[in-house]
C-alpha positions in Angstrom: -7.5 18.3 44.1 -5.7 15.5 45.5 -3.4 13.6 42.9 -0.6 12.8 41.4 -1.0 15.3 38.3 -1.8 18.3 40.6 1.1 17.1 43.2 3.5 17.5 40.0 1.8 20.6 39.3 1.8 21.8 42.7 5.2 20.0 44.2 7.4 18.4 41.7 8.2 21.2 39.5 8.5 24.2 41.6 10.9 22.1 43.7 13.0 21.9 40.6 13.5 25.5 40.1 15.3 25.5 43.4 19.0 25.5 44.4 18.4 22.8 46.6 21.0 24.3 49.0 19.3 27.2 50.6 15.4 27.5 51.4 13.6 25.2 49.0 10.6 26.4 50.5 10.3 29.9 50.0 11.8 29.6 46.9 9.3 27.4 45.9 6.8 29.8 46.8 8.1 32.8 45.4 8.2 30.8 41.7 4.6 29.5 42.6 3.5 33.1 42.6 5.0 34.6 40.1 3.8 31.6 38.1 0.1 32.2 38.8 0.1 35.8 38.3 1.8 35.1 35.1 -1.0 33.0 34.5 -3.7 35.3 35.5 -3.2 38.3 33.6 -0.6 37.3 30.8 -3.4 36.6 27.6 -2.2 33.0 26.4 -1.1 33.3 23.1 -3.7 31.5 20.4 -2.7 28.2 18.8 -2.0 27.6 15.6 -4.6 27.0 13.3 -4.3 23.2 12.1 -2.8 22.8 8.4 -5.6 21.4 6.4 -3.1 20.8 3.4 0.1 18.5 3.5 3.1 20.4 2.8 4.7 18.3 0.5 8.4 19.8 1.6 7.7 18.2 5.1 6.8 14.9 4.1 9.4 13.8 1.9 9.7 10.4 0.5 12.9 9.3 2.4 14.7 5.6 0.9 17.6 4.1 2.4 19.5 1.0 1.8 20.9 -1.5 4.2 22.8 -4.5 5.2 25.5 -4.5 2.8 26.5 -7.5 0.4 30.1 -7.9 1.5 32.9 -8.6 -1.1 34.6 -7.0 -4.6 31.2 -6.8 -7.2 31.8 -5.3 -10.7 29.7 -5.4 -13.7 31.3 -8.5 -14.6 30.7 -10.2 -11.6 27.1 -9.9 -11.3 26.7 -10.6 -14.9 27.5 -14.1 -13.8 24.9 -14.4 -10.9 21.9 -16.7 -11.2 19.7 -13.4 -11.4 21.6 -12.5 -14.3 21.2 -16.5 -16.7 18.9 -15.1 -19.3 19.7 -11.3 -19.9 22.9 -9.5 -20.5 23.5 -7.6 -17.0 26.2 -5.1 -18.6 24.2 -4.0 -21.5 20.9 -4.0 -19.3 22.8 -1.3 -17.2 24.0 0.5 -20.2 20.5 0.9 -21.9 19.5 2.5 -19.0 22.4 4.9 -18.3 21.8 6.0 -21.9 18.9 6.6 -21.6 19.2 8.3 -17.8 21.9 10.6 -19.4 19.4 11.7 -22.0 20.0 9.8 -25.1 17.0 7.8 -25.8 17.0 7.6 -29.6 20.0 6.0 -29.7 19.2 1.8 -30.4 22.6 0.0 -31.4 24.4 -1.0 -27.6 27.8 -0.1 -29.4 26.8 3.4 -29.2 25.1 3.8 -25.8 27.0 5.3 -22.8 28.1 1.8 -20.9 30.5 1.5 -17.4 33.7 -0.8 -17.5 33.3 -4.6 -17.3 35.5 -3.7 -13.7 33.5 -1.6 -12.3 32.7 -1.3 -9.0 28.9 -2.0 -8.0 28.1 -2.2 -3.8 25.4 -4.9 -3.7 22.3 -4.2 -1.2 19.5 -6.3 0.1 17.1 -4.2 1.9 15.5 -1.0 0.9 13.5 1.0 3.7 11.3 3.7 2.2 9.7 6.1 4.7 6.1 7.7 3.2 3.2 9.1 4.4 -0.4 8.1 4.3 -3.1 10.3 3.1 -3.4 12.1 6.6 0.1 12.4 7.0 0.6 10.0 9.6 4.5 7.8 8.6 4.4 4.6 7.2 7.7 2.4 7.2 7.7 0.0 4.3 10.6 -2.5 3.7 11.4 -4.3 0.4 14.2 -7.4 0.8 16.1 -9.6 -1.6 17.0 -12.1 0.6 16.7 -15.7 -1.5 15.2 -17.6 2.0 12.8 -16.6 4.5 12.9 -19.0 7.4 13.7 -21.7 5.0 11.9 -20.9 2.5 11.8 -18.8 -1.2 10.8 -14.9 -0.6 9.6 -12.9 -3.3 8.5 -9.5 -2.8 7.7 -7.0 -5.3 7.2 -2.9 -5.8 5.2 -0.7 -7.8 7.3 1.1 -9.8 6.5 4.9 -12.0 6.9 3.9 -15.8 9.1 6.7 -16.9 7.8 10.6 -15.9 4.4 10.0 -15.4 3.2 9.7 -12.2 -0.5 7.9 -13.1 1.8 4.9 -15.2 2.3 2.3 -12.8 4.4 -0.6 -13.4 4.9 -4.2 -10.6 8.1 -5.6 -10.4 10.1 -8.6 -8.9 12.6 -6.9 -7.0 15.8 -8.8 -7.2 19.0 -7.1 -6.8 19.7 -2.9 -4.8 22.7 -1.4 -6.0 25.1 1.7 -6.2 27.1 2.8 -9.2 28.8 5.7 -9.6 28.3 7.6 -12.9 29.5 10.9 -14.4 30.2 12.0 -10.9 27.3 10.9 -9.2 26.1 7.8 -7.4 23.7 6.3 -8.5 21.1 4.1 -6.0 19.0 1.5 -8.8 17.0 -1.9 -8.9 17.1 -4.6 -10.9 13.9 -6.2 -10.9 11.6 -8.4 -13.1 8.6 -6.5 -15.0 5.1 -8.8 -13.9 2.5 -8.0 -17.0 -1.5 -7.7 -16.3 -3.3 -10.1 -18.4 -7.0 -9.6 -19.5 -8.3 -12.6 -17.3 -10.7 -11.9 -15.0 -10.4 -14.3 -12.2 -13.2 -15.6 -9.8 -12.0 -14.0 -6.9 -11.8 -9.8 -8.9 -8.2 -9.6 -8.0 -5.6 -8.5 -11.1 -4.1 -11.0 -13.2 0.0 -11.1 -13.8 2.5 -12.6 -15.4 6.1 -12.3 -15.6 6.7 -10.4 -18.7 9.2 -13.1 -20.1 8.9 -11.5 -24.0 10.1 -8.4 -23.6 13.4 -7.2 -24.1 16.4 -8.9 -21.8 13.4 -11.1 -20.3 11.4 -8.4 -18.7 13.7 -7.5 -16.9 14.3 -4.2 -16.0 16.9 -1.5 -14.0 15.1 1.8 -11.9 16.3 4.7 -9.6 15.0 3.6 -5.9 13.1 6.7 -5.9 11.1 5.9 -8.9 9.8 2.8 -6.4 6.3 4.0 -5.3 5.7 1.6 -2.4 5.5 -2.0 -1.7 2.6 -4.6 -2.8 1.4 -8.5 -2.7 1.7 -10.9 -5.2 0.9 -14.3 -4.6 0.8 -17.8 -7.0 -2.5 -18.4 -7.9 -2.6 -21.9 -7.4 -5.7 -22.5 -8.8 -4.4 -21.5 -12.3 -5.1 -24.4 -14.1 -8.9 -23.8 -13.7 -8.2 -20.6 -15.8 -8.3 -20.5 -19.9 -5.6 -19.2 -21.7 -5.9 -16.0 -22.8 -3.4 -13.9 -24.4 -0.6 -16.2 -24.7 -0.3 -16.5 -20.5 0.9 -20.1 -19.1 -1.1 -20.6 -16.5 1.3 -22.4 -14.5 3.1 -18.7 -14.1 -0.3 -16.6 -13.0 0.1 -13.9 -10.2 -3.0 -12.7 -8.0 -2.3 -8.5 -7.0 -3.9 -7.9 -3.4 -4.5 -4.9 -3.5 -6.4 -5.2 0.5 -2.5 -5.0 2.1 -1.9 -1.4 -0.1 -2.2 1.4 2.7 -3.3 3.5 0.0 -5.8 0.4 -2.0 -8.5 3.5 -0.9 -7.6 5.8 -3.5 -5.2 3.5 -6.1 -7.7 0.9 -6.2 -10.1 0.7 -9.3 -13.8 -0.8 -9.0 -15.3 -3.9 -11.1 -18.6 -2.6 -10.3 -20.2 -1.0 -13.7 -22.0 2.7 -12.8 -25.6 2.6 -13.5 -27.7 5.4 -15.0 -31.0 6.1 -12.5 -33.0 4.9 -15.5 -31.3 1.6 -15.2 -32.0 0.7 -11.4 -34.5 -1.5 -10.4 -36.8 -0.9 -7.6 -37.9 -4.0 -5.3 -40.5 -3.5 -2.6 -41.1 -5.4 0.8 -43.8 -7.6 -1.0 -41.3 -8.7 -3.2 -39.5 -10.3 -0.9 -42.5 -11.8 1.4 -43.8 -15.5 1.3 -47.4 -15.4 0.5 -50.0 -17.2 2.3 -51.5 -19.6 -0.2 -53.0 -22.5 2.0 -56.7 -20.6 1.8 -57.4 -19.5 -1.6 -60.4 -17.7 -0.5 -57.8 -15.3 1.2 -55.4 -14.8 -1.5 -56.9 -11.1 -1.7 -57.1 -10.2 1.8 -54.1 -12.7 3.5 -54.1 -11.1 6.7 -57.7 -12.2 7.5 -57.6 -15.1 9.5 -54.2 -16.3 9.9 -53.5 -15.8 13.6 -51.8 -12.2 14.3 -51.3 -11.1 10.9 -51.4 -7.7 10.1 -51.1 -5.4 7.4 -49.7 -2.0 6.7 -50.4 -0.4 3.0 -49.2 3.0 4.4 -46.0 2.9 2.6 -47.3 0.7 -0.5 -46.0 -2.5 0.8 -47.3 -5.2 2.9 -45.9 -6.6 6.2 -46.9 -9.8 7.4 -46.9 -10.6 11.0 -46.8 -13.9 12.7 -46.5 -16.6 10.6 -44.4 -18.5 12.3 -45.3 -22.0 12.7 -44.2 -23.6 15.6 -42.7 -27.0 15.7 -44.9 -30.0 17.7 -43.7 -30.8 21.4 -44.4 -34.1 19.9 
């Protein structure tokens, strides 16, 4: 065999197991035979059968968060941002250390675990989260909260878990990454607005939202980065105003979900298309969907006598008609 693969084979690396100082060639030779007869009667040792489970262990969820807000932030500070005009940051944060240190019940903010207005808080922008797909192949997804985008407003948005349960789903705007540290432990959270489905079904089947300006401090809402599931699209709808109000939405503030741009849209995705009981299908035949001849009314019984090649062919219980075709004058 005369190539490049068998010359590396043959060539290339038994000429690296040499010295390169004495006699390449018979030292080539002598690792070229000892190499075959390895091959010959050593029994190759059987590969591994291939895993046909995904061991959860070795593909972790992995988040990490990058280029760096610089300056002095404190609780204080932020609570002053534009992110920050129609909500209470502090107590925001303070609900949900409360609640994160395991004291839910408690409802006056007086009483609820809270940091210093001073504070320090390390501001992030951009939050890489490393997952798999469903055949274990990595996927690199990146959430920003940069204001611009080549001049122009970005928005992106997350699908966040809704407390412990993994099946509750919740979409957010995300708008701020931070750290905080917090009974001895830092703490990596988003603050991000809470979009709200609406029961409007639009022309196109795509989900509904709305930013979820009634609930409590705006919809707006504070998470662990590792309760963020993965990234999603939400666009403006900007054909809103041909929608109806329903359920108190503006529809100057509607949100389309594409789901199409979800790597795992396969299996999160839910159908519009109603399940039929087998009692409840309708059966067409090709006959259905065939023109009749009716230019002879003498042959409305037997159409396939003479009209040209027509033919046809009851064997299944349907009717085939063959050339028909009329074709147009030279003229």
């Amino acid at each position: 065999m005369h190539s490049e693969r068998q010359h590396i084979i043959d060539a290339k690396k038994p000429a690296l197991r040499t010295n390169r100082r004495q006699d390449s060639v018979a030292q080539m030779g002598s690792y070229i035979y000892v190499r075959d007869i390895l091959r010959k009667y050593v029994p190759k040792s059987p590969l591994p059968e291939k895993a046909t489970q995904i061991d959860p262990s070795v593909l972790e969820t992995t988040y990490r968060l990058s280029s760096n807000v610089n300056g002095m932030h404190t609780v204080s500070s932020i609570n002053k941002l534009d992110i920050c005009n129609y909500f209470s940051f502090g107590d925001l944060l303070s609900s949900f250390l409360d609640t994160y240190a395991g004291h839910p019940s408690i409802r006056k903010q007086k009483d609820m675990l809270k940091l210093e207005p001073n504070s320090p808080v390390r501001v992030f922008k951009t939050l890489t989260i490393n997952d798999y797909d469903t055949s274990g192949n990595p996927v690199q997804e990146t959430l920003r909260t940069h204001e611009s985008f080549h001049n122009r407003k970005r928005t992106e948005y997350g699908v966040f878990k809704d407390g412990a349960s993994e099946d509750v789903e919740v979409y957010g705007n995300v708008k701020m990454f931070f750290t905080v540290d917090f009974q001895h432990e830092q703490l990596r959270l988003c603050l991000a607005q809470r979009m709200r489905s609406l029961d409007t079904e639009h022309k196109t089947g795509l989900e509904v939202v709305t930013p979820a300006y009634n609930y409590n401090y705006k919809g707006a809402f504070i998470s662990r980065i590792e309760d963020i599931k993965r990234s999603i699209w939400i666009i403006p709808d900007f054909d809103a105003y041909n929608i109806r109000s329903v359920d108190g939405y503006h529809s100057k503030s509607a949100y389309l979900v594409n789901t199409d741009t979800d790597i795992h849209s396969w299996i999160n995705s839910k159908g519009k298309i109603h399940d039929l009981a087998d009692r409840e299908y309708v059966d067409t035949t090709t006959q259905d969907f065939c023109d009749k001849p009716t230019t002879n009314e003498e042959n409305v019984d037997n159409p396939t006598q003479d009209f040209g090649e027509g033919s046809s062919d009851e064997s299944a219980g349907t009717q085939v008609y063959i050339g028909d075709v009329v074709e147009a004058d030279d003229t």
